[in-house]
N, C-alpha and C positions, 0 to 999 in steps of 0.2 A: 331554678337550681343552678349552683355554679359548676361552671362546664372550663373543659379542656380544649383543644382542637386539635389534640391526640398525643402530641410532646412538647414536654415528656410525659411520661405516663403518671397517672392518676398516684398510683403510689408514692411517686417520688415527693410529689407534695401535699399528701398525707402526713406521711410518715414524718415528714421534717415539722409538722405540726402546723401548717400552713392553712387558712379558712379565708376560702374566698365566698363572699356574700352574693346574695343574689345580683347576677345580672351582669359580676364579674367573671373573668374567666384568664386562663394564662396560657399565654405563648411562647414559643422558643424562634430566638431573633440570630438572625446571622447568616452563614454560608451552609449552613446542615440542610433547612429548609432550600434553597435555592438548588443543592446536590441532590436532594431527595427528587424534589421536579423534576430538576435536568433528566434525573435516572430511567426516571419514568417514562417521560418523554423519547428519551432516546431507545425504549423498547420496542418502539415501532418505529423510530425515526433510521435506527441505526438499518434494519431488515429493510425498508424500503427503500433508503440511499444505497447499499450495495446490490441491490434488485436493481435499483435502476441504472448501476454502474457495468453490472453484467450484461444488461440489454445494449445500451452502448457500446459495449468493446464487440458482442459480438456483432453488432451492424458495421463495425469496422472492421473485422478480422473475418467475416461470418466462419468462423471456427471454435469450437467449443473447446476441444484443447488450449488453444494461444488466450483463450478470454480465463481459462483454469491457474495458465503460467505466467500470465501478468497480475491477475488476484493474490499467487503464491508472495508476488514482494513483500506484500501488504503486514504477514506476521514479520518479513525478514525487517521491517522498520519499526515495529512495537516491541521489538526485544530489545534496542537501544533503547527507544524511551522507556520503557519500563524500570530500566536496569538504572538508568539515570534518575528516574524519578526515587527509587529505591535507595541508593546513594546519598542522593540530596536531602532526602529525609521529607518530599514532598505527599501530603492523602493527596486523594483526588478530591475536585474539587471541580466548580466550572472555568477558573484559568486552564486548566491540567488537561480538560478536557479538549476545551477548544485547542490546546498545542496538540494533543492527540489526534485530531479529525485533521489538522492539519497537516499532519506528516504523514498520514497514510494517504491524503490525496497528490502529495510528493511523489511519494515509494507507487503510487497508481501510474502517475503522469512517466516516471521511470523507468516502467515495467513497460510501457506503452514501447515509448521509444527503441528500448532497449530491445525488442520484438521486432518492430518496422525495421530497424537493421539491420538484426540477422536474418529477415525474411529477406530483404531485398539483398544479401549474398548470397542467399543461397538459392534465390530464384536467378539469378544472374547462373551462378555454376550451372545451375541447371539446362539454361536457355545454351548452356556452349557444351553439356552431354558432360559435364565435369565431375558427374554425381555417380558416382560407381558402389563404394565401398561407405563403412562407418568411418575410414580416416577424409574421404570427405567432406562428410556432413562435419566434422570437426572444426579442419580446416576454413570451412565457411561459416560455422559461426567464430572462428578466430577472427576472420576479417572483422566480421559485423562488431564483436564486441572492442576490439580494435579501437575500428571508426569511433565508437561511442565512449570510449576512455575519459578523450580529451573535455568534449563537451559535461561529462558527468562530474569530472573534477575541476571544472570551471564553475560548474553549477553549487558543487558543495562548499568551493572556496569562499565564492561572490556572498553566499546566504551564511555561512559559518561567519563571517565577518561580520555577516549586521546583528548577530543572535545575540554574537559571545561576548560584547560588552553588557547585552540585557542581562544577564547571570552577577554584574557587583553593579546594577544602577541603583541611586541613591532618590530619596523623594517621593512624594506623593504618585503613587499605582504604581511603584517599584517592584514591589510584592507580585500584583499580579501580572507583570512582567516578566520575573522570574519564572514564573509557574507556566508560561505559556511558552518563552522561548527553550526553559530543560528540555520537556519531549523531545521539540523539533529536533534540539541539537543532536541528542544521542538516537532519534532513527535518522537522522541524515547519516551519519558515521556510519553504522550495520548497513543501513539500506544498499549504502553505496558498494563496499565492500563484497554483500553478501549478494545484491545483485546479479555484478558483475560476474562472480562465481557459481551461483547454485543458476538462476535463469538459464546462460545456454547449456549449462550439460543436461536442464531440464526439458531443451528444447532439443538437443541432441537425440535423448535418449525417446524421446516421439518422431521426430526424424526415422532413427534407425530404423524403429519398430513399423515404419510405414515402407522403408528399404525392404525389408524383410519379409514383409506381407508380397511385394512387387515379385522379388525371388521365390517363393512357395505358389505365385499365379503365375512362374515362368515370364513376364513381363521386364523388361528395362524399366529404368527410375522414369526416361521420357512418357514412354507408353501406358506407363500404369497412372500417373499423375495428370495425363492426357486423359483417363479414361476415369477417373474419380474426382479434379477439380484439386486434389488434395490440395496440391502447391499454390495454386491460384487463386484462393481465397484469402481475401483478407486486402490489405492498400494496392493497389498497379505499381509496377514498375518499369521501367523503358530499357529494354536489353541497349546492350553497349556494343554487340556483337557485330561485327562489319561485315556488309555483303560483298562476298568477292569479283 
């Protein structure tokens, strides 16, 4: 019997009046088949890579809050790519894709940094009794994101430069060089941006609410953080504070 291997479907080459003889059959060639797999594939590929991205951050952080607020980057850099891919008039595809996986593991490694920072300010106020009020826990992620400015905008300059000529390259796998550097470029841009802004007020506002918990147990920020780990988990830091 002449057969299919499912697309397109039996109809379409029917109807068009098409008769394949025994032992023929017809296929659909191109990037559809190759998207259709990737898709597939990545329905468990994609659930076990951030499974196993959250087991990692939290061996690093051991905090389930900071491993939630460095995940958070991760939409803040697919709304540029998206929004760019949208633009440019690009489907997805597996260039698309691969730009895709690649810039959320950017906006991951980001979100990382961008944590160790403000952790190590604010375990520092801490270690000098500097940790009173919500202005604060502010204050110390001001330094931390600070500190991280400069290297963030060195980071997107350095990589925006090698991208942004892929967007008019001429010749042979232009095409699919286009398609992998768009994502990147437009979540580097959000990511950076949105980073820097939503992460510390997100780490802020878990701070606080651990302030708060310390005053409702009548506890100091030193004693209640002494007495649950809260502050202490996650990379070491070396106070800077001088013995008199």
């Amino acid at each position: 019997m002449p057969r299919s291997t499912g697309w397109p479907p039996t109809s379409w080459w029917t109807s068009a009046g098409l008769e394949l003889r025994p032992g023929e059959r017809l296929d659909w060639i191109g990037q559809y088949p190759l998207l259709v797999a990737g898709e597939r594939r990545l329905l468990w590929i994609a659930p076990l890579v951030l499974l196993t991205m959250a087991v990692l951050l939290y061996l690093q952080f051991r905090s389930l809050a900071e491993v939630c607020i460095v995940l958070a980057s991760v939409p803040f850099a697919l709304v540029g790519s998206i929004w760019t891919l949208h633009w440019l008039g690009y489907p997805l595809s597996p260039p698309v894709w691969v730009g895709l996986l690649s810039v959320t593991g950017l906006a991951m490694q980001t979100g990382v940094v961008m944590v160790v920072y403000i952790d190590d300010a604010f375990r520092r106020r801490l270690a000098e009794g500097r940790l009173r009020t919500r202005e604060d826990v502010v204050e110390a992620h001001a330094e931390g994101t600070i500190r991280r400015l400069r290297p963030k905008l060195m980071t997107i300059s350095t990589m925006g430069a090698g991208l942004l000529p892929l967007l008019w390259a001429e010749g042979a796998g232009a095409e699919v060089l286009r398609r992998i550097a768009a994502p990147m470029l437009g979540g580097l841009l959000t990511s950076a941006f949105l980073t820097l802004e939503v992460l510390p007020v997100l780490y802020t506002l878990w701070r606080v609410s651990q302030l708060r918990r310390a005053a409702a147990m009548g506890l100091t920020a030193e004693a209640f953080y002494s007495r649950t780990g809260a502050a202490m988990e996650g990379t070491p830091f070396v106070s800077t504070r001088k013995s008199m």
